[in-house]
C-alpha positions in Angstrom: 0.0 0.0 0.0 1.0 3.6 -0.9 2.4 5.1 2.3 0.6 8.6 1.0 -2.6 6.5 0.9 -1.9 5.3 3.9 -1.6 8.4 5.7 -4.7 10.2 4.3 -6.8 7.6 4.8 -5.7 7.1 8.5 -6.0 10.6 9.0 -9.6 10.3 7.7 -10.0 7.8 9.9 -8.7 9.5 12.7 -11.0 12.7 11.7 -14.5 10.9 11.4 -13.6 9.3 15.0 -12.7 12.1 16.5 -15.9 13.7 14.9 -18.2 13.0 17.9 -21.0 11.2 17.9 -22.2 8.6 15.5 -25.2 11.2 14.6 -22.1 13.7 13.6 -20.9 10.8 11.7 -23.8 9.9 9.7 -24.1 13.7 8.4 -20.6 13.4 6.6 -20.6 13.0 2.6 -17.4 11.9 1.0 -17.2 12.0 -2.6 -14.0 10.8 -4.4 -13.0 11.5 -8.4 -10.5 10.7 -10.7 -8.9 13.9 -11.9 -6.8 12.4 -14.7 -10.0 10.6 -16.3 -12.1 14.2 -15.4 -9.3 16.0 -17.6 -9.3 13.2 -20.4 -13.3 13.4 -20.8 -13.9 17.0 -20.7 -13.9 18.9 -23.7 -10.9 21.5 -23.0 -8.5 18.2 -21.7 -10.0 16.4 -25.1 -8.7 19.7 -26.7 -5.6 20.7 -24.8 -4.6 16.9 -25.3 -4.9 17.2 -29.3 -2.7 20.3 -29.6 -0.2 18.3 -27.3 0.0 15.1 -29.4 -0.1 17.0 -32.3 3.5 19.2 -31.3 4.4 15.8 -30.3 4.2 14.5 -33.8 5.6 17.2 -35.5 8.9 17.1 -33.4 9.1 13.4 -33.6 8.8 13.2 -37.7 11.7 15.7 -37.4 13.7 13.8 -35.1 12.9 10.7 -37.1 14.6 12.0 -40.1 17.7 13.0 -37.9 17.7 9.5 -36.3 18.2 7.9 -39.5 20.8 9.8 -41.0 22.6 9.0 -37.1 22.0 5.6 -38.0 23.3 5.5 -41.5 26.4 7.1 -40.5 27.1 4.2 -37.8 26.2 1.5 -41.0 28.8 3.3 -43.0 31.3 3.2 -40.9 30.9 -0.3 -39.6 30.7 -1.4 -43.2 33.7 0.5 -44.7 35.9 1.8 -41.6 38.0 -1.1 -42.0 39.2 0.0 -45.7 39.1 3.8 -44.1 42.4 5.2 -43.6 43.3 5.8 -39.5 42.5 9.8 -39.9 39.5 9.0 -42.0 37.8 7.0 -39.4 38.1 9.0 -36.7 37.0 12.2 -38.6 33.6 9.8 -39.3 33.8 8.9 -35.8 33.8 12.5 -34.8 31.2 13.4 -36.7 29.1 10.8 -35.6 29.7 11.8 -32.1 28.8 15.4 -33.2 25.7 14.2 -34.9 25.0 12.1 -31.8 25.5 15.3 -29.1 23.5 17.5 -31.4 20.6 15.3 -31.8 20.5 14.7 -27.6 20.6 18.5 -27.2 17.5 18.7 -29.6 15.7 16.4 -28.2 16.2 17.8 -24.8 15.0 21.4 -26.2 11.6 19.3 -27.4 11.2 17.9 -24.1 11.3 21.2 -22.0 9.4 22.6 -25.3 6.4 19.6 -24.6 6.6 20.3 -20.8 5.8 24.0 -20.8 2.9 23.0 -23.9 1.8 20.7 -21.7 1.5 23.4 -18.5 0.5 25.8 -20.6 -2.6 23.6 -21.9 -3.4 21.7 -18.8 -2.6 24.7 -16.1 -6.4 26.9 -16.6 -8.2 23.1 -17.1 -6.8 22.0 -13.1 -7.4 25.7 -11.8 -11.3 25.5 -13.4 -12.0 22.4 -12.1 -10.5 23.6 -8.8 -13.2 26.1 -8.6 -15.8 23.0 -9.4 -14.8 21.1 -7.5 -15.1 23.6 -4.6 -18.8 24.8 -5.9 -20.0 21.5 -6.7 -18.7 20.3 -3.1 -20.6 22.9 -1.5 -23.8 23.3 -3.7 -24.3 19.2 -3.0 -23.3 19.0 0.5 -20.0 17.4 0.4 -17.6 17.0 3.4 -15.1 16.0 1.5 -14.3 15.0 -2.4 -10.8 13.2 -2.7 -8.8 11.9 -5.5 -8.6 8.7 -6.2 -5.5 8.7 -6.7 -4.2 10.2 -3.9 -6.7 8.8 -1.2 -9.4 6.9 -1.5 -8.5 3.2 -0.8 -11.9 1.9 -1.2 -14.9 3.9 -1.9 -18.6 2.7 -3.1 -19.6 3.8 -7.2 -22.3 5.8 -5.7 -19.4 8.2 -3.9 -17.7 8.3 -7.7 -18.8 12.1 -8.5 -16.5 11.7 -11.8 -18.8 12.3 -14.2 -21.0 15.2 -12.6 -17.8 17.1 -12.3 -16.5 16.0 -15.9 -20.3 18.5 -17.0 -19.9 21.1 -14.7 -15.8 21.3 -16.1 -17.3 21.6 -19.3 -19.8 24.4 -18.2 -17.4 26.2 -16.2 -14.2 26.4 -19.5 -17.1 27.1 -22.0 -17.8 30.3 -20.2 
């Protein structure tokens, strides 16, 4: 078991014991989502996770082209650095390396490129649903809504409040 888990759920446990009396305990609603699957149904996630794959794609096709000229390069001089003079080889092997160091430095330029995409895209769906959460906790007398996957060891379907929030998210990044 997650220690995390663990903790919040002992805490809970520790909370809704410490609550009082069984009547205080009976008045408590816990509701539990899955953020990840809230952001992957909604309409802005569906959207934000398009333009993402689609950057993705673009900078892979031009890595792909890059890869395979790398690739060639180590073929040609597996294949013919043994009838390659000593200063030939190593100015092939040199530029391989160059290729090679080159290529890694791109593809770590992508990566930070995809990362701040991907905050820049996902950062004003989590601080919607935020406020969603927050209003939809309140308007249907929630105690608490957790994550599932950062709490909620067990929990009954009925307490699954996924999809409601999944509608108001829409509502809410239409505006």
């Amino acid at each position: 078991m997650n220690l995390k888990k663990f903790v919040v759920t002992v805490s809970l446990l520790c909370a809704f014991a410490f609550a009082g009396t069984g009547q205080a305990f009976a008045e408590v609603k816990v509701g539990v989502m899955n953020i990840q699957k809230i952001i992957a149904l909604s309409d802005a996630g569906k959207a934000a996770k398009k333009k993402f794959e689609a950057k993705m794609g673009d900078l892979k096709s031009k890595f792909d082209v890059e890869q395979q000229e790398l690739v060639a390069l180590r073929q040609e001089i597996a294949k013919k650095g043994s009838a390659w003079s000593e200063e030939k080889k190593a100015s092939k092997s040199r530029d391989f390396q160059k290729m090679q160091r080159e290529l890694q430095e791109k593809n770590d330029d992508a990566n930070f490129e995809l990362k701040q995409l991907q905050e820049r895209e996902f950062e004003p769906i989590l601080k919607a649903l935020e406020g969603v959460v927050n209003d939809f906790g309140k308007k249907n007398g929630y105690t608490i809504i957790l994550d599932t996957k950062m709490g909620a060891i067990y929990f009954a379907e009925s307490a699954d409040v996924t999809g409601a929030l999944v509608k108001e998210l829409n509502k809410a990044m239409a505006k």
